[in-house]
Every structure is written in C-alpha cells, then in structure tokens.
N, C-alpha and C positions, 0 to 999 in steps of 0.2 A: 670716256663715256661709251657704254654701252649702244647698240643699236635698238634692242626694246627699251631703254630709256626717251631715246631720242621719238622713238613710236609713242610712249605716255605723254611724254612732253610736248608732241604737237598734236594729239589726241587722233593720230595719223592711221590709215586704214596699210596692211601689210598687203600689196599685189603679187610679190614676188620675193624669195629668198626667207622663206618663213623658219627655215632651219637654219640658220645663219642669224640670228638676231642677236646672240651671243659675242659676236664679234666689236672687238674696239676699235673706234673711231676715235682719229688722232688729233682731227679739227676737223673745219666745214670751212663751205662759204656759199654765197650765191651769185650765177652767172646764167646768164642766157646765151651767150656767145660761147660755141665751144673750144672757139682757137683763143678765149682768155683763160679755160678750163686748163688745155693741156700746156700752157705758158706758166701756170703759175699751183695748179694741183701738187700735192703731196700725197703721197701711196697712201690710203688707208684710212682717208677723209669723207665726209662727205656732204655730194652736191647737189645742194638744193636750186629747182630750178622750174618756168614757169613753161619748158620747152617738153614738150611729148610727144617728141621724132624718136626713130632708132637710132639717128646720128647721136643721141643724147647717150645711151646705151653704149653703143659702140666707142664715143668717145671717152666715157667711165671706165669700161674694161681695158683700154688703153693708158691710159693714167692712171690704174691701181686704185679707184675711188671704190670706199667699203661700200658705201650707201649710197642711190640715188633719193632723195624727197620731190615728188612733183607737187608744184603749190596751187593753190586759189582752186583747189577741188578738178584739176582738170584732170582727166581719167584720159588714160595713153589709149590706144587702139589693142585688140588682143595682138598684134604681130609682136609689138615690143612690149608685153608683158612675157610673151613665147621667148623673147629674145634673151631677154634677163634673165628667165627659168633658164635657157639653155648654158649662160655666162655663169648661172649659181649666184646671182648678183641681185644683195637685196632693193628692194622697190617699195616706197611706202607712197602716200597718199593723202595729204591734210586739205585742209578746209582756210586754213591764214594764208594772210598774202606772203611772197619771196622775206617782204621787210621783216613783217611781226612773228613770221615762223626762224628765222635769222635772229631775230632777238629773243626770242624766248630761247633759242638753246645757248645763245650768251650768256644770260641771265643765270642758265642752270649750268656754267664751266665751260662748256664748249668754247673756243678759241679759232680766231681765223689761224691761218699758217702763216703769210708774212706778212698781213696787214694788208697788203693791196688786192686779197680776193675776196 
C-alpha cells in the first residue's frame, strides 16, 4: 500500500513528507510506547500512534518506519512537524481513534508485521 492511499483511507490531513506519499508501506501497527516500536518495527511500515512528542519522530527515523499517523485529531507542536520536514519523513493526521484507523487499513490489505504489533 501506498502512502496516499493510506492518507484516503483515513481521510488524514498530510503535516509533513507531502513529496513522499508515493512511497510503499510494508505493514503497520499501533503503539504508544516507543521501546515496543523499535522491538518489534519493520523498515518501511507504518506507525500509527496517539503520541506527539519528537521522541515519536526520532524513534520512526530510527526503525526505518515510512509513515508516521498521529490519531484522535491530535496535532504535534511545529517543532516536530520541523522535525519530520528535516527527516523527509512522511506525517499525516486523522480524526479515528489508534483502533478504528488500525482497522480500516486492515480492512483495505494493510497487515501487521508479526502479529504482536
């Protein structure tokens, strides 16, 4: 799947990485904790999550993750949206909660990585 797919399908706002929406995402998942992030991430996923720190950021571009989703409409601070611009790392923005943005891209093929994220 696509990354502007993944932007239709949760009817998500793009903060960051708006030239990169072309990019394939391998799977997803959703996590608030980021030391369950970098234990269980696959390069090229991505992490939907209800957390809008820079560790969130920092943690992504460390684990290879294509795409961050921040859920339930929570809008990051400019520093890490700055942050992301500087990573080239796309940042989107939906309005569903962690669950029902997690199941609608199930729903449309997206797959976790090994089931435990």
């Amino acid at each position: 799947m696509k990354i502007f797919e993944i932007r239709d399908i949760l009817k998500a706002e793009v903060l960051a990485g708006d030239s990169n929406l072309d990019r394939v995402v391998v799977g997803g998942g959703g996590a608030d904790l980021m030391e369950d992030v970098l234990a269980a991430v696959a390069k090229g996923s991505a992490l939907l999550t209800g957390l809008t720190t820079e560790q969130v950021i920092r943690t992504a571009r460390i684990a290879g993750v294509a795409a961050v989703v921040f859920v339930r409409g929570k809008r990051p601070d400019a520093r890490v949206i700055e942050m992301a611009k500087s990573f080239d790392l796309p940042v989107l923005l939906t309005r569903y909660s962690l669950f029902v943005a997690c199941g609608r891209l199930y729903m449309n093929g997206l797959r976790g990585l090994d089931g435990s994220w």
